[in-house]
C-alpha positions in Angstrom: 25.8 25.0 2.4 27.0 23.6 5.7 29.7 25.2 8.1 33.2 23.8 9.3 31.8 23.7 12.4 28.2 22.0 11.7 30.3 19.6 9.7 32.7 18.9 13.1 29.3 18.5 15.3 28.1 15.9 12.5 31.3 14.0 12.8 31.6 13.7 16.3 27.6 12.5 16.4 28.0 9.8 13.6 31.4 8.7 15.0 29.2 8.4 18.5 26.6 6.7 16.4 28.8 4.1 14.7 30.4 3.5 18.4 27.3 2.5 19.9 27.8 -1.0 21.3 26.6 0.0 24.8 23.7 2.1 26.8 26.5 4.4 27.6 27.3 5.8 24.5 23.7 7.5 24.7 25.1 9.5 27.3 28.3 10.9 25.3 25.7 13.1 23.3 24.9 15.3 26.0 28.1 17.2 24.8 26.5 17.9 21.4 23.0 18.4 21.7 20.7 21.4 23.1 18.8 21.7 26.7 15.9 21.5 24.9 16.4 18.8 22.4 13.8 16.6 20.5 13.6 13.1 19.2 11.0 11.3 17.6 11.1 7.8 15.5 8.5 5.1 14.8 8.9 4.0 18.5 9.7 7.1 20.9 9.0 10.6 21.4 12.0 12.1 23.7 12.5 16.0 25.1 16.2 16.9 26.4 19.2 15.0 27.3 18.3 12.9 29.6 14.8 11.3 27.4 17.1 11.2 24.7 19.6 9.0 26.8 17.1 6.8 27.8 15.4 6.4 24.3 19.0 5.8 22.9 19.6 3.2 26.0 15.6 1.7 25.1 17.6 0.0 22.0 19.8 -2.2 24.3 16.9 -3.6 26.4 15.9 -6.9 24.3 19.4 -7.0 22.4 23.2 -8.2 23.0 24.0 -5.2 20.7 23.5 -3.2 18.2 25.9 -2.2 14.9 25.1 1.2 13.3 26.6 2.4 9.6 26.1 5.5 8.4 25.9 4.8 4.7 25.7 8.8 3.7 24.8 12.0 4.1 23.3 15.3 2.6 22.9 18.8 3.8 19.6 20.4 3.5 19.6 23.7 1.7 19.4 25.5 5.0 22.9 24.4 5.7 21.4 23.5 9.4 20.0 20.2 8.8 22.4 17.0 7.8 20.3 13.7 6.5 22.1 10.8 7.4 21.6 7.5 5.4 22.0 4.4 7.9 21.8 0.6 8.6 21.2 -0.8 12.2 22.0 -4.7 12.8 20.1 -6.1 15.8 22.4 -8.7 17.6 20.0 -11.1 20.1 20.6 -13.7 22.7 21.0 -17.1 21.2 22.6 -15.4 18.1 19.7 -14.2 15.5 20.1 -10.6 14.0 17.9 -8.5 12.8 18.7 -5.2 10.3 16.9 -2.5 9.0 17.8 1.0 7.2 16.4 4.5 7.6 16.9 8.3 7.6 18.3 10.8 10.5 17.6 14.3 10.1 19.4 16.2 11.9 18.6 19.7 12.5 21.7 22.2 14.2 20.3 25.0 16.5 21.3 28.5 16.7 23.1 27.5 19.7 25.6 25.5 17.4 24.3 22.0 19.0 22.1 19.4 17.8 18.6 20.5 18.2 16.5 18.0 16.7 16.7 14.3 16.0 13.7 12.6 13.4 14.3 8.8 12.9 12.6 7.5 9.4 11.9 4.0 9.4 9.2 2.2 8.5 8.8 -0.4 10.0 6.2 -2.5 7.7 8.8 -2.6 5.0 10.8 -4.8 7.0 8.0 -6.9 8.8 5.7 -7.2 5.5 8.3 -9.5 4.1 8.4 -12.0 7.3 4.5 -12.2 7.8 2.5 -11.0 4.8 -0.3 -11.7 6.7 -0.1 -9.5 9.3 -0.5 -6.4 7.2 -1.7 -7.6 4.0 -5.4 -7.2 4.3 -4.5 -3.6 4.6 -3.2 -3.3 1.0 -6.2 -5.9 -0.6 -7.8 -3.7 -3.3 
């Protein structure tokens, strides 16, 4: 079962999530998160605030922007860690988009911050679709 105030730091971070339509915004979660936080998706490995602003900002390099929508959430039976259910939507120069959906876990610290971030995504799923061939011999029986 969560807390009042885990729900409150799980607000704040998906409302900051769902904002994101600049580098910047990586920044406003310095507020919410440990010294010593981790991050890890498909793509990046980050330790503390500032590896975790520049993973965040990483996403903004090769786009015009990006949309996030948290689409749920559950609370782990620990009442520490929140799951959050989300779709990102690319947006690229010349105007083609890209989307894709994965799991946050989000794991709360003694400390009352955010002290863990794990990105699920897999990332076939959504190329396998587009070029068949570039994964397919992989899954020949």
């Amino acid at each position: 079962m969560s807390s009042p105030q885990n729900d409150n730091l799980i607000d704040q971070y998906v409302q900051i999530m769902q904002m994101m339509t600049s580098a910047q915004v990586a920044h406003r979660l310095g507020s919410l998160v440990q010294p010593d936080v981790s991050f890890h998706d498909p793509r990046f490995s980050a330790q503390g605030p500032d590896e975790l602003a520049a993973a965040m900002a990483s996403l903004f390099d090769r786009t015009e922007g990006i949309t996030i929508r948290i689409t749920d959430r559950a609370w782990g039976q620990d009442g520490h860690t929140v799951y959050l259910r989300w779709d990102r939507l690319l947006k690229f120069s010349g105007g083609s988009t890209h989307g894709y959906s994965g799991i946050s876990e989000v794991m709360i610290g003694t400390s009352g911050k955010i002290a863990s971030i794990l990105d699920h995504w897999d990332g076939a799923d959504h190329v396998l679709p587009k070029r068949p061939r570039l994964l397919g011999r992989f899954f020949q029986r």
